[in-house]
CHARMM internal coordinates of N, CA and C (Angstrom, degrees):
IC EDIT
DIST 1 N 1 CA 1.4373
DIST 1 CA 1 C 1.5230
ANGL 1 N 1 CA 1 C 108.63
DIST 1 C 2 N 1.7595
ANGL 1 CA 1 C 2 N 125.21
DIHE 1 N 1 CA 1 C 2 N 156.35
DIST 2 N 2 CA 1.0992
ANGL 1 C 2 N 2 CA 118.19
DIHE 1 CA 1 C 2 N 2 CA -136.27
DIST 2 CA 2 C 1.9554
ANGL 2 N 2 CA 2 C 72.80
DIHE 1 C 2 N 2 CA 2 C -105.07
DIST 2 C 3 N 1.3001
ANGL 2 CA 2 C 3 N 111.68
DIHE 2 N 2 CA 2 C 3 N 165.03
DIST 3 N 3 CA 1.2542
ANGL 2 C 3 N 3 CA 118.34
DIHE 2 CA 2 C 3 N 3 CA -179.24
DIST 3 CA 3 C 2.0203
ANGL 3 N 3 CA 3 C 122.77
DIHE 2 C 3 N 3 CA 3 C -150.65
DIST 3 C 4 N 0.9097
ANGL 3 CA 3 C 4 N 88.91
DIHE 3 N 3 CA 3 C 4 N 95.94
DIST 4 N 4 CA 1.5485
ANGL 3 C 4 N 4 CA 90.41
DIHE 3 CA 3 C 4 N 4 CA -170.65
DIST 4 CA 4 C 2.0311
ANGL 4 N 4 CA 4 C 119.60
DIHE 3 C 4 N 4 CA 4 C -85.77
DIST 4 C 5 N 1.3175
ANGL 4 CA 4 C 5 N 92.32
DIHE 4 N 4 CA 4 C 5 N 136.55
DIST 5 N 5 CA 1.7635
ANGL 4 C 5 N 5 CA 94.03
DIHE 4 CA 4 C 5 N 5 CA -163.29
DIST 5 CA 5 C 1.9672
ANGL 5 N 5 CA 5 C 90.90
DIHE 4 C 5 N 5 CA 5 C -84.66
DIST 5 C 6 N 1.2422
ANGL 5 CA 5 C 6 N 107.34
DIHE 5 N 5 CA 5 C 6 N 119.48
DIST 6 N 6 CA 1.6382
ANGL 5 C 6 N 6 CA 118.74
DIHE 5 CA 5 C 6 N 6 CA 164.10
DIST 6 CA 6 C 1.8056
ANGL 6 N 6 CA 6 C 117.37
DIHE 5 C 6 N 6 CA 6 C -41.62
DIST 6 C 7 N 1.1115
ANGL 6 CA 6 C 7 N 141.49
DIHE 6 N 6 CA 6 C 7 N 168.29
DIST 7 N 7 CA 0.9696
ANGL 6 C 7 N 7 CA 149.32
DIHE 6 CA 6 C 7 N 7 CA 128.68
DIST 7 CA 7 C 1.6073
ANGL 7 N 7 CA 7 C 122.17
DIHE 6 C 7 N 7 CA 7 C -3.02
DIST 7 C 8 N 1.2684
ANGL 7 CA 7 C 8 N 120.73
DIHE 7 N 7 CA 7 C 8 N 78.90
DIST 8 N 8 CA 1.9840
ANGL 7 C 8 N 8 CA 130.60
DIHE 7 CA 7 C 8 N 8 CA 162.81
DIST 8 CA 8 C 1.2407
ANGL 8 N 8 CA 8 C 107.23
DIHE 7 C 8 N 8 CA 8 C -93.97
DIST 8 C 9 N 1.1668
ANGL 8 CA 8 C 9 N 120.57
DIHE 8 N 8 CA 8 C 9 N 146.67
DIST 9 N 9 CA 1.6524
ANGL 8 C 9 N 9 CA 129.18
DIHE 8 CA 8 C 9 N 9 CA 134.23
DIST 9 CA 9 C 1.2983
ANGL 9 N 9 CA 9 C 119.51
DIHE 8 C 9 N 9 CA 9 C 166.05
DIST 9 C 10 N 1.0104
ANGL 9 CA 9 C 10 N 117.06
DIHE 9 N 9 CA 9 C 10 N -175.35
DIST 10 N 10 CA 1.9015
ANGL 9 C 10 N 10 CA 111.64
DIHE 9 CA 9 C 10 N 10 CA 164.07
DIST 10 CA 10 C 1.3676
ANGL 10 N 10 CA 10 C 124.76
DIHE 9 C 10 N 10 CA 10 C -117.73
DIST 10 C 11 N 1.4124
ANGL 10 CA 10 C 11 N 103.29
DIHE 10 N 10 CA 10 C 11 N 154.22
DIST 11 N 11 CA 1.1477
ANGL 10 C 11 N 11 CA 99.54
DIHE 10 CA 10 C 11 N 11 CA -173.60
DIST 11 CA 11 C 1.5957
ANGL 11 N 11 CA 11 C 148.89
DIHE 10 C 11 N 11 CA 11 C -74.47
DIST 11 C 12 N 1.7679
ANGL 11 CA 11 C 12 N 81.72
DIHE 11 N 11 CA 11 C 12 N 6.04
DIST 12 N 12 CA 1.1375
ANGL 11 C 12 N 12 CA 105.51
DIHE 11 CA 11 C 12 N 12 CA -176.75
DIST 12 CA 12 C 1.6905
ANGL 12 N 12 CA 12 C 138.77
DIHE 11 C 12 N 12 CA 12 C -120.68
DIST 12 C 13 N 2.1512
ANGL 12 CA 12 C 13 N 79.84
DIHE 12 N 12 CA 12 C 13 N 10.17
DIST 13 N 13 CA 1.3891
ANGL 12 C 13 N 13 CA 110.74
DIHE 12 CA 12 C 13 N 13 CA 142.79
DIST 13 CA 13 C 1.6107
ANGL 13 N 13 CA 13 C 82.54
DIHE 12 C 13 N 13 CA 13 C 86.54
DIST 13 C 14 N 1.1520
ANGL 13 CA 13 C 14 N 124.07
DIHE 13 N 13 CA 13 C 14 N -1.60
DIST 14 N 14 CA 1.6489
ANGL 13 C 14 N 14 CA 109.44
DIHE 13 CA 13 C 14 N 14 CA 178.44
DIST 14 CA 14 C 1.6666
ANGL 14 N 14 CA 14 C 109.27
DIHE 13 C 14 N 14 CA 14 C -76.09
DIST 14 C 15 N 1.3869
ANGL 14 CA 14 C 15 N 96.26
DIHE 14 N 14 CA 14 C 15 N 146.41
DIST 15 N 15 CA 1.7561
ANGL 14 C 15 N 15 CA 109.89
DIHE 14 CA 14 C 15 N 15 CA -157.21
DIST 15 CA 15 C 1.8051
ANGL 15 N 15 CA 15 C 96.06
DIHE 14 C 15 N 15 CA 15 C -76.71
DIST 15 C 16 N 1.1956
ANGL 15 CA 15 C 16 N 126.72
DIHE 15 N 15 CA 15 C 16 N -58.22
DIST 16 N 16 CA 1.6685
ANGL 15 C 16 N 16 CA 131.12
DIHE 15 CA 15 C 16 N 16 CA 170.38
DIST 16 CA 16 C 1.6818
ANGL 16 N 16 CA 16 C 106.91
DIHE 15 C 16 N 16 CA 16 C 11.01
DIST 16 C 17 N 1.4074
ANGL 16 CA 16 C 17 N 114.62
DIHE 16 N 16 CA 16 C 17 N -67.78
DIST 17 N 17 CA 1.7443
ANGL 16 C 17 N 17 CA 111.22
DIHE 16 CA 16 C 17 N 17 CA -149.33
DIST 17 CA 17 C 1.6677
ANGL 17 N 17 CA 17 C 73.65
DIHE 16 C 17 N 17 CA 17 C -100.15
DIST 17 C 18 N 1.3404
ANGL 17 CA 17 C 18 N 139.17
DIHE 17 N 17 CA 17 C 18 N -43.13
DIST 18 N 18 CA 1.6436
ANGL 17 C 18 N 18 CA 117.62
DIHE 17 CA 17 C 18 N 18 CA 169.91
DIST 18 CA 18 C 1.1041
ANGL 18 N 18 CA 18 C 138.14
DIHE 17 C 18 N 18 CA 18 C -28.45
DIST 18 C 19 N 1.4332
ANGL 18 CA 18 C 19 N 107.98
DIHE 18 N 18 CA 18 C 19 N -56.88
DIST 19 N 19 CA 1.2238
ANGL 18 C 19 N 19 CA 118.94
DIHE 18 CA 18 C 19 N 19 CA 161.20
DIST 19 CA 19 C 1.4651
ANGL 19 N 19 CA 19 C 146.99
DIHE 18 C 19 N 19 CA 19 C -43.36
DIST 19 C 20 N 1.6392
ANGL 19 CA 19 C 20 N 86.94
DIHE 19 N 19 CA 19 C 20 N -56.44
DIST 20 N 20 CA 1.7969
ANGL 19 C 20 N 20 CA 99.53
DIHE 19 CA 19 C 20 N 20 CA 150.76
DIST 20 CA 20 C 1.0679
ANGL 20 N 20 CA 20 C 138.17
DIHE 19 C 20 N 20 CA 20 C -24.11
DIST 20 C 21 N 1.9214
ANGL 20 CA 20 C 21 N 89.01
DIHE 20 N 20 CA 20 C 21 N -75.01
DIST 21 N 21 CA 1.5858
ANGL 20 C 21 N 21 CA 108.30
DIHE 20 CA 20 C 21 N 21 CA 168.07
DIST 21 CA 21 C 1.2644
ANGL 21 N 21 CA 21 C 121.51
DIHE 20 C 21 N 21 CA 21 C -42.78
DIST 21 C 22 N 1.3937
ANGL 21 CA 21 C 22 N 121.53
DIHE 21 N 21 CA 21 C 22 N -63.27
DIST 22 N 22 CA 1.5859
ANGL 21 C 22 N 22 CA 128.08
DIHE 21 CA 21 C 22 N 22 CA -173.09
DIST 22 CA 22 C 1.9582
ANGL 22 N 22 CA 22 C 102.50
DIHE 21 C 22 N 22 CA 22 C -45.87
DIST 22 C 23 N 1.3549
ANGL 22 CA 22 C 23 N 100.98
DIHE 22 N 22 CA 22 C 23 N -50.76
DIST 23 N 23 CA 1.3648
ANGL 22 C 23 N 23 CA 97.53
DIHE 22 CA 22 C 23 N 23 CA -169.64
DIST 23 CA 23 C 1.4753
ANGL 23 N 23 CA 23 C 118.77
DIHE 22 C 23 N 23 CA 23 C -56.95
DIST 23 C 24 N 1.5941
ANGL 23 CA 23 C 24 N 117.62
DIHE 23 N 23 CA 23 C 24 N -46.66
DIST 24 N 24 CA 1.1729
ANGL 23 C 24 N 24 CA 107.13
DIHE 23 CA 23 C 24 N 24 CA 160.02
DIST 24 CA 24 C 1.4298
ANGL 24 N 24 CA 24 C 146.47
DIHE 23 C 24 N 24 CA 24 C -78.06
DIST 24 C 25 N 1.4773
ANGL 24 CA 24 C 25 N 110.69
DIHE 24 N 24 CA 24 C 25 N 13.52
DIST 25 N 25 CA 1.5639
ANGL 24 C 25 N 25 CA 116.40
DIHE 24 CA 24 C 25 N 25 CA 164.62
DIST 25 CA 25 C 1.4159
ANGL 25 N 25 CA 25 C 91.68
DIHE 24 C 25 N 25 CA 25 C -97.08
DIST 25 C 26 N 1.4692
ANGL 25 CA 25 C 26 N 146.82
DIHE 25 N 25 CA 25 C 26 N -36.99
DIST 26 N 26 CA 1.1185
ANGL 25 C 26 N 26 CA 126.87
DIHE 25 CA 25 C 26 N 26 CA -163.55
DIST 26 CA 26 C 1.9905
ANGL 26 N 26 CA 26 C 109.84
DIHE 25 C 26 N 26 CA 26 C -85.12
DIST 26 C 27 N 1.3669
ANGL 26 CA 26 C 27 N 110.47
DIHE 26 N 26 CA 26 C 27 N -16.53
DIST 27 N 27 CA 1.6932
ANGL 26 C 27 N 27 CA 110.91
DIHE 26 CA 26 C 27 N 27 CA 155.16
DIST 27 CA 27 C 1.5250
ANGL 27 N 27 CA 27 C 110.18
DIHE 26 C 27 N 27 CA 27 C -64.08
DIST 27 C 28 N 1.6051
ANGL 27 CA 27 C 28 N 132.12
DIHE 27 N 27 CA 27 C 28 N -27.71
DIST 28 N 28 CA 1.2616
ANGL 27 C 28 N 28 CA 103.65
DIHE 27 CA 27 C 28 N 28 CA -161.78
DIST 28 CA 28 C 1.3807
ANGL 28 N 28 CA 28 C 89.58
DIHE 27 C 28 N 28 CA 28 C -130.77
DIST 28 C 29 N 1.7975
ANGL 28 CA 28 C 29 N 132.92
DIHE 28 N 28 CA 28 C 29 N 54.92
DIST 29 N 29 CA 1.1366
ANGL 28 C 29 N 29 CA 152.05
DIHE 28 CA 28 C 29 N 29 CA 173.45
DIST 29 CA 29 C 1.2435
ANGL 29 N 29 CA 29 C 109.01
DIHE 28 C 29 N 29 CA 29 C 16.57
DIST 29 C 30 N 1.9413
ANGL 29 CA 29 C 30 N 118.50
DIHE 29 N 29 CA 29 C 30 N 56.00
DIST 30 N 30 CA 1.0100
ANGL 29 C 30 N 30 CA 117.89
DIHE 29 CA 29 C 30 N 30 CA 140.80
DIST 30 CA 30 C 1.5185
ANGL 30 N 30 CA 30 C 135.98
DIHE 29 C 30 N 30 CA 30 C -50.00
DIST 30 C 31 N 1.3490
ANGL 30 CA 30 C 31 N 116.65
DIHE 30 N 30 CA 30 C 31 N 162.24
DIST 31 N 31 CA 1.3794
ANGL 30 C 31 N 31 CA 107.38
DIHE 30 CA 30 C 31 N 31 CA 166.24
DIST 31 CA 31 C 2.1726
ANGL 31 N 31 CA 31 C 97.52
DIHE 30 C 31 N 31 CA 31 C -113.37
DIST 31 C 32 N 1.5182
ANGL 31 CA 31 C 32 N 85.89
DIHE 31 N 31 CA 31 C 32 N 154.62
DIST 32 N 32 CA 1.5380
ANGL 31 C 32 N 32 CA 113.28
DIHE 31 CA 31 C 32 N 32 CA -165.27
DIST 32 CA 32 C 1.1519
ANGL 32 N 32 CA 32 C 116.22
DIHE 31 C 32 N 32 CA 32 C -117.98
DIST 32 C 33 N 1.6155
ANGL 32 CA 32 C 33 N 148.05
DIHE 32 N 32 CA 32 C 33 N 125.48
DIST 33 N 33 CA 1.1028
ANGL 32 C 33 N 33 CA 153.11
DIHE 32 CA 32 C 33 N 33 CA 165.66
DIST 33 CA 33 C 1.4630
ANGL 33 N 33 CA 33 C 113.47
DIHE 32 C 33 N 33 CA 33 C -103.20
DIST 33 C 34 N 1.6893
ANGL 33 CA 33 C 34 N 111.41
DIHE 33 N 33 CA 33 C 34 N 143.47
DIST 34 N 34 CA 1.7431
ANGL 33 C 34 N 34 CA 98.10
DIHE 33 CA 33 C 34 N 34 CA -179.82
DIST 34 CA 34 C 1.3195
ANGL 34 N 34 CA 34 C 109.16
DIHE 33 C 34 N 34 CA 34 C -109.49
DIST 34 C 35 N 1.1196
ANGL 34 CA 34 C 35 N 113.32
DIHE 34 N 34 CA 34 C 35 N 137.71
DIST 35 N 35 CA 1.2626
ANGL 34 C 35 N 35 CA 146.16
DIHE 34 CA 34 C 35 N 35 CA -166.19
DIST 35 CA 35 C 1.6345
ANGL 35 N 35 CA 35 C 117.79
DIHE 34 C 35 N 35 CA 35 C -67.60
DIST 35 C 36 N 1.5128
ANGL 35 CA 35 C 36 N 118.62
DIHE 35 N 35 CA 35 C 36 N 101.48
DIST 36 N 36 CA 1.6457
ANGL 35 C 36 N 36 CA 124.25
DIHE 35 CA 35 C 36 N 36 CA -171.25
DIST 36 CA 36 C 1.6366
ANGL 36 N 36 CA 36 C 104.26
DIHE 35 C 36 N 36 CA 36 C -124.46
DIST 36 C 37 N 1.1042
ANGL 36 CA 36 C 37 N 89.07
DIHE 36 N 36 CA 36 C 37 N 154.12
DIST 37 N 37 CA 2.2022
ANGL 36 C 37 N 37 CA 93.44
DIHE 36 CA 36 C 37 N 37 CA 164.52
DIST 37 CA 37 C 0.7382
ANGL 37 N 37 CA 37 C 102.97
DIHE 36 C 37 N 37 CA 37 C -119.41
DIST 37 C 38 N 1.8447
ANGL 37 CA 37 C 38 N 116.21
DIHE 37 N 37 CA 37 C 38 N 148.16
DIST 38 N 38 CA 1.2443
ANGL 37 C 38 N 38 CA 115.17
DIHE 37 CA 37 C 38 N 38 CA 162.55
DIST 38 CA 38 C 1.3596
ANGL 38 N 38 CA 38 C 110.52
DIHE 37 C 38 N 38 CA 38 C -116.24
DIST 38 C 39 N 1.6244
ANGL 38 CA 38 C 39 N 107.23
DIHE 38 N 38 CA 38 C 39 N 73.27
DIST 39 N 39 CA 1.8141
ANGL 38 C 39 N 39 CA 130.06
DIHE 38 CA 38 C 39 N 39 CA 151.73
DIST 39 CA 39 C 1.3073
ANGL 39 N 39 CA 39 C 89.37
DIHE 38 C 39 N 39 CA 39 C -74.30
DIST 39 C 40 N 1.3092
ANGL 39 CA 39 C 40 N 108.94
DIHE 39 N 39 CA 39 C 40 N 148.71
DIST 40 N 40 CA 1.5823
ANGL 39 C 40 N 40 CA 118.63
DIHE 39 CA 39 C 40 N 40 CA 138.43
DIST 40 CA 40 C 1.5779
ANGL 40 N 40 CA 40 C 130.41
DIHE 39 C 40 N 40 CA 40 C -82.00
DIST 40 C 41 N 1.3901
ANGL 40 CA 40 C 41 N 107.02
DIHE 40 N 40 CA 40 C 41 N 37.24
DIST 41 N 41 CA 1.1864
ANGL 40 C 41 N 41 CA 114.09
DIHE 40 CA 40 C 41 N 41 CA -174.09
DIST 41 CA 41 C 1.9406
ANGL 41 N 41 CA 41 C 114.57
DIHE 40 C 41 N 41 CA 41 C -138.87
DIST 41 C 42 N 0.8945
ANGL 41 CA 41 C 42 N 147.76
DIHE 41 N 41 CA 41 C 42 N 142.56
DIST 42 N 42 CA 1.6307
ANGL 41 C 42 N 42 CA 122.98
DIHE 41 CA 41 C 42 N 42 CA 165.81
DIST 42 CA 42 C 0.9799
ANGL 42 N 42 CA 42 C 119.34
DIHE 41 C 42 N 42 CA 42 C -101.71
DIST 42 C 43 N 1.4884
ANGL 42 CA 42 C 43 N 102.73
DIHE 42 N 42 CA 42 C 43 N 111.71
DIST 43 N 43 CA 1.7820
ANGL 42 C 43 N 43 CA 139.00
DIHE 42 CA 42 C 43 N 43 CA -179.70
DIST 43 CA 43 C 1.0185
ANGL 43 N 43 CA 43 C 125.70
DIHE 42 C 43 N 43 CA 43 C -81.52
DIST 43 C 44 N 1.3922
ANGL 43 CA 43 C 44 N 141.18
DIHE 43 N 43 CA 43 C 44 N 149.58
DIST 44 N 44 CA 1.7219
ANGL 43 C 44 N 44 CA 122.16
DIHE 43 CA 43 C 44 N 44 CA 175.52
DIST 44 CA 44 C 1.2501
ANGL 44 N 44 CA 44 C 96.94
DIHE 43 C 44 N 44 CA 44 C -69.57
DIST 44 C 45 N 1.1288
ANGL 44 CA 44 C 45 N 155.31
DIHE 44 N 44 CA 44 C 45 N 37.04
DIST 45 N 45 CA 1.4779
ANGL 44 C 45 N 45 CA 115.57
DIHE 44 CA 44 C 45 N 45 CA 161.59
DIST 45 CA 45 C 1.7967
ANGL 45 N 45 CA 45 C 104.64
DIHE 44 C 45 N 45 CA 45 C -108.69
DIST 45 C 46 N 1.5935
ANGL 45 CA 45 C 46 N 114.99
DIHE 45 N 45 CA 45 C 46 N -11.22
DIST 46 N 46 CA 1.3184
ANGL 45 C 46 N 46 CA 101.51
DIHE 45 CA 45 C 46 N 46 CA -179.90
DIST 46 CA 46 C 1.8805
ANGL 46 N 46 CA 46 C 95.74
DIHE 45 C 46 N 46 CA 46 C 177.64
DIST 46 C 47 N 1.3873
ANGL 46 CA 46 C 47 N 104.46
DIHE 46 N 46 CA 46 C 47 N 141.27
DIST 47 N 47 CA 1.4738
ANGL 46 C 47 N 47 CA 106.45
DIHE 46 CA 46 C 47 N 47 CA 165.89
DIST 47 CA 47 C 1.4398
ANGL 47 N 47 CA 47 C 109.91
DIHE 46 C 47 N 47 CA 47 C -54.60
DIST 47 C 48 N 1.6137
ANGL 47 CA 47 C 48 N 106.28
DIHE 47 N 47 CA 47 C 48 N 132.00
DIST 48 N 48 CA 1.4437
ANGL 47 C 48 N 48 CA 125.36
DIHE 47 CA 47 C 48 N 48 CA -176.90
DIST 48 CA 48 C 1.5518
ANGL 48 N 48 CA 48 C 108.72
DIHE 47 C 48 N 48 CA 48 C -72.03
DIST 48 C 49 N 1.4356
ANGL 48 CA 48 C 49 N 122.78
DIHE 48 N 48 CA 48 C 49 N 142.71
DIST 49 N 49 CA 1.7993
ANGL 48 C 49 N 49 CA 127.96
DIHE 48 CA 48 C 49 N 49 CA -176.55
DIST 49 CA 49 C 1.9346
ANGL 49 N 49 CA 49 C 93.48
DIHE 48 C 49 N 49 CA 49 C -85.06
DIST 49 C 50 N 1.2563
ANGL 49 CA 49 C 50 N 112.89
DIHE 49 N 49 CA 49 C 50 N -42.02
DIST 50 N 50 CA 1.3799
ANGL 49 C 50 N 50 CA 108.99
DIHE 49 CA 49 C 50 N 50 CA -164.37
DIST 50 CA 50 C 1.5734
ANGL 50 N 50 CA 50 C 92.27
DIHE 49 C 50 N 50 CA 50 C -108.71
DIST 50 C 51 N 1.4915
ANGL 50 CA 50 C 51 N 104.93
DIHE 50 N 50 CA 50 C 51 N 165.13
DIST 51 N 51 CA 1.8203
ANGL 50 C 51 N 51 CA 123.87
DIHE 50 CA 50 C 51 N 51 CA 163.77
DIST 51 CA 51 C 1.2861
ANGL 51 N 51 CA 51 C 118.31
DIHE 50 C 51 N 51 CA 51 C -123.28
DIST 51 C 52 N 1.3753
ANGL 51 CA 51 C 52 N 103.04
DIHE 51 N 51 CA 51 C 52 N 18.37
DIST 52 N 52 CA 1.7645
ANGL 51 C 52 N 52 CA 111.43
DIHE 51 CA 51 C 52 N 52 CA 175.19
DIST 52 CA 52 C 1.8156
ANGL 52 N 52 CA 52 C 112.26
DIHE 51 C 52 N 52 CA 52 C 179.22
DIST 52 C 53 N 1.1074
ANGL 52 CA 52 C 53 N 121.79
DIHE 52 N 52 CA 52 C 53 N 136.07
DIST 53 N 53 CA 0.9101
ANGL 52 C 53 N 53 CA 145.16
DIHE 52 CA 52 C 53 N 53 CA 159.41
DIST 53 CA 53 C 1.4378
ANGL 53 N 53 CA 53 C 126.58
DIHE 52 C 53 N 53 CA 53 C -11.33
DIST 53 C 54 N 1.2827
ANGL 53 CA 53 C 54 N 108.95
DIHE 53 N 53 CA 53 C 54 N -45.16
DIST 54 N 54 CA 1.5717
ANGL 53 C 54 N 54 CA 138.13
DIHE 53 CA 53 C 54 N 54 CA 168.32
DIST 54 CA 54 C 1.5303
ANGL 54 N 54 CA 54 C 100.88
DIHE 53 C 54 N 54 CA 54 C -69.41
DIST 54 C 55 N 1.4001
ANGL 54 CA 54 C 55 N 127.75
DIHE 54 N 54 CA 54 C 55 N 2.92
DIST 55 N 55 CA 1.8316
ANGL 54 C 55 N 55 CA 112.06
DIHE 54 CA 54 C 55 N 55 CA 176.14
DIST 55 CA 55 C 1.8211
ANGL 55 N 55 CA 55 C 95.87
DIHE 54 C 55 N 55 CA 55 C 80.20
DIST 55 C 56 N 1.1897
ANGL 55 CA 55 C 56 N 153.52
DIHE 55 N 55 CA 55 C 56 N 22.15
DIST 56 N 56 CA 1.4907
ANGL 55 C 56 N 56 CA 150.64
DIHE 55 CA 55 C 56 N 56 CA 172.82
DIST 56 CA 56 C 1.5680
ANGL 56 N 56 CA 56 C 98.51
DIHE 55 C 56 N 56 CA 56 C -67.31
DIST 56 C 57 N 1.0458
ANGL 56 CA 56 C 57 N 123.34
DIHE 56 N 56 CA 56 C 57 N 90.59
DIST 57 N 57 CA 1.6962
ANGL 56 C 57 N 57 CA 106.08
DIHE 56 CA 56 C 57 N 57 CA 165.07
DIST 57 CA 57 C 1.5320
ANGL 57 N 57 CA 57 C 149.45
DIHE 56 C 57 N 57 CA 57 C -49.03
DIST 57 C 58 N 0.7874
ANGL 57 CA 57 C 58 N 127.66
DIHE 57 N 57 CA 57 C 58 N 158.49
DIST 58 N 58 CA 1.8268
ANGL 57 C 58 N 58 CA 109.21
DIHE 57 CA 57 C 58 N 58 CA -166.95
DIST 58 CA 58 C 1.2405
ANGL 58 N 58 CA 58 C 74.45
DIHE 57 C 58 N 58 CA 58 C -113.17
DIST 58 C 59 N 2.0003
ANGL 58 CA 58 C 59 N 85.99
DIHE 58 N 58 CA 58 C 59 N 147.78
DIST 59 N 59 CA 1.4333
ANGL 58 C 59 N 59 CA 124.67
DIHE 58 CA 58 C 59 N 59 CA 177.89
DIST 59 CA 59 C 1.7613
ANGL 59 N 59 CA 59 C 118.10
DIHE 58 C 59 N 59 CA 59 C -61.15
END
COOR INIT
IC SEED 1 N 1 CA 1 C
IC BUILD
């Protein structure tokens, strides 16, 4: 059965508990999604999809 890992990380973007994580969904053939905001701003919790309000995408 297909199994998807929720939302991990820190907020302070340090790779340590990332790493972890990744390693143990990829031993027990989770599936993984990567993690974006859509602030128009870049926040610690995740690189932003847009750079404005108007839908402008970041490069």
């Amino acid at each position: 059965m297909p199994t998807r890992a929720g939302e991990f990380g820190q907020n302070t973007r340090a790779r340590p508990f990332v790493d972890r994580g990744v390693t143990w969904c990829d031993d027990r053939e989770f599936l993984l999604s990567g993690r974006r905001t859509w602030n128009a701003r870049d926040c610690s919790c995740a690189p932003p999809v847009i750079s404005a309000y108007d839908g402008t995408a970041t490069a």
